[in-house]
C-alpha positions as CSV (number, residue, x, y, z in Angstrom):
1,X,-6.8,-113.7,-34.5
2,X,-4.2,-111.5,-33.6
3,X,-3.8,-107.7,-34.7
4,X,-0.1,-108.6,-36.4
5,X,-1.9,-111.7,-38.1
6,X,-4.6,-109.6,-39.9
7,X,-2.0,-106.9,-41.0
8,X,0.0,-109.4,-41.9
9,X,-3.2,-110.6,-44.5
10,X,-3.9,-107.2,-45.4
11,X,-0.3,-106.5,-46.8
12,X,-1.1,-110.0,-48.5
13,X,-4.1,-108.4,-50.4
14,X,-6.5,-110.7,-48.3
15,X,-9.7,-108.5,-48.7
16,X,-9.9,-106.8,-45.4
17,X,-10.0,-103.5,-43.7
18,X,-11.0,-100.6,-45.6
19,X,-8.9,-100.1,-49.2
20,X,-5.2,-99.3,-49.1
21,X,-3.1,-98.7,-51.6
22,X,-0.2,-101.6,-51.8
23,X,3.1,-101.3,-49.3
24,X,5.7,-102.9,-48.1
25,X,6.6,-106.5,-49.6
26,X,4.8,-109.6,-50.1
27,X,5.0,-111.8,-46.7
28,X,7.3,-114.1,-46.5
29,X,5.6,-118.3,-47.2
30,X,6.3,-119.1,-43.6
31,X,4.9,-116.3,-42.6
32,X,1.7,-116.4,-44.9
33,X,0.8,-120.2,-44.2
34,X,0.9,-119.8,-40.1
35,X,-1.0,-116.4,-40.6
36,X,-3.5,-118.2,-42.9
37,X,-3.3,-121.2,-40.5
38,X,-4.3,-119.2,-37.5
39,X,-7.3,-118.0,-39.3
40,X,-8.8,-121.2,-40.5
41,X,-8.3,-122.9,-36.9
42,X,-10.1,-119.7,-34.7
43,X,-12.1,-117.8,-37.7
44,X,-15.9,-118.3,-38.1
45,X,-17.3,-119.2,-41.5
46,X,-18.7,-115.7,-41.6
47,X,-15.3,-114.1,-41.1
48,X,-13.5,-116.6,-43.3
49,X,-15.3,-115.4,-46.5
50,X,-12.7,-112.9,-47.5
51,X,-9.5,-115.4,-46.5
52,X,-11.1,-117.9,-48.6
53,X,-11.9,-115.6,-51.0
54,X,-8.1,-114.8,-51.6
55,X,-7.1,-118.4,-51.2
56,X,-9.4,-119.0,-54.0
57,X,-8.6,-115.9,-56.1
58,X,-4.6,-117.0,-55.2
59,X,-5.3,-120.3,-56.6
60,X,-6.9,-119.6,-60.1
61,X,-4.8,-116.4,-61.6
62,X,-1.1,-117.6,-59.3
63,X,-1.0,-121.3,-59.1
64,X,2.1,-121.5,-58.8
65,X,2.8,-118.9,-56.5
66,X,-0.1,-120.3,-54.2
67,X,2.0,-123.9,-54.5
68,X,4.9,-122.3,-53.7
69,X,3.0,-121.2,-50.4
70,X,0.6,-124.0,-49.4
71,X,1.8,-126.6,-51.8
72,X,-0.9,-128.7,-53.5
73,X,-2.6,-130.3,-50.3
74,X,-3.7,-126.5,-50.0
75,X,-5.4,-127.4,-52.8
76,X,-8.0,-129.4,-51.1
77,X,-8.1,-127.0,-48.1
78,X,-9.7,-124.3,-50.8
79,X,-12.1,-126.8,-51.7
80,X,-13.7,-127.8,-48.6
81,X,-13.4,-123.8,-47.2
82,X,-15.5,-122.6,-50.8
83,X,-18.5,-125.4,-49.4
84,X,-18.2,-123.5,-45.8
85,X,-19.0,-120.6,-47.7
86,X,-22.7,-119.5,-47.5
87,X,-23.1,-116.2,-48.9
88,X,-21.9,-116.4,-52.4
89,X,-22.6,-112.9,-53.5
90,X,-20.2,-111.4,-51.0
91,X,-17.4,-114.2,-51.5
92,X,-17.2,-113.3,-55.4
93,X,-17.4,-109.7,-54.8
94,X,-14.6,-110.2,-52.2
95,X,-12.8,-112.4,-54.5
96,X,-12.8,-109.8,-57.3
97,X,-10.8,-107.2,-55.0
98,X,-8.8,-110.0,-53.6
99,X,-7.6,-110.3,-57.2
100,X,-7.1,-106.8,-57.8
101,X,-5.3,-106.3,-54.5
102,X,-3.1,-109.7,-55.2
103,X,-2.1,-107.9,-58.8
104,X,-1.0,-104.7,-56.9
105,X,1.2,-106.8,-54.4
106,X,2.4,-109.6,-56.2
């Protein structure tokens, strides 16, 4: 993953880094789906907890929004990344931020 790929994520409110308060606007959907797309191809399951983490929190508090971005097959994608996801104790406390962050940006 590249350097401008995670900043990119980070501006998104995807859960990484160390806190930051909220800057610059929202990513454009082009933008968001490659970014997300080079993470799911090169990312191990470890490091996708927090992308699927804001994929999920995305999902269930901004369906639309996330439709808008990844349409409904992306869906499906969320599905099959939340059974990739082995420790569950850090994806929800991830999650929780993620939606906190997603609030601030969105």
């Amino acid at each position: 993953m590249s350097v401008e790929t995670l900043a990119l994520l980070a501006r998104a409110g995807v859960p990484i880094g160390p806190p930051r308060p909220a800057g610059g606007a929202f990513p454009a959907n082009a933008e968001l789906r490659a970014a997300v797309d080079e993470v799911l191809t090169c990312a191990s399951s470890e490091q996708l907890v927090p992308h699927v983490a804001w994929l999920s929190a995305l999902l269930h508090h901004w369906p639309a929004r996330f439709r808008s971005i990844f349409g409904v097959e992306g869906e499906a994608t969320v599905q099959e990344l939340r059974r990739r996801v082995v420790d569950r104790n850090r994806y929800l406390k991830l999650r929780r931020i993620a939606v906190e962050n997603l609030a601030r940006v969105l």
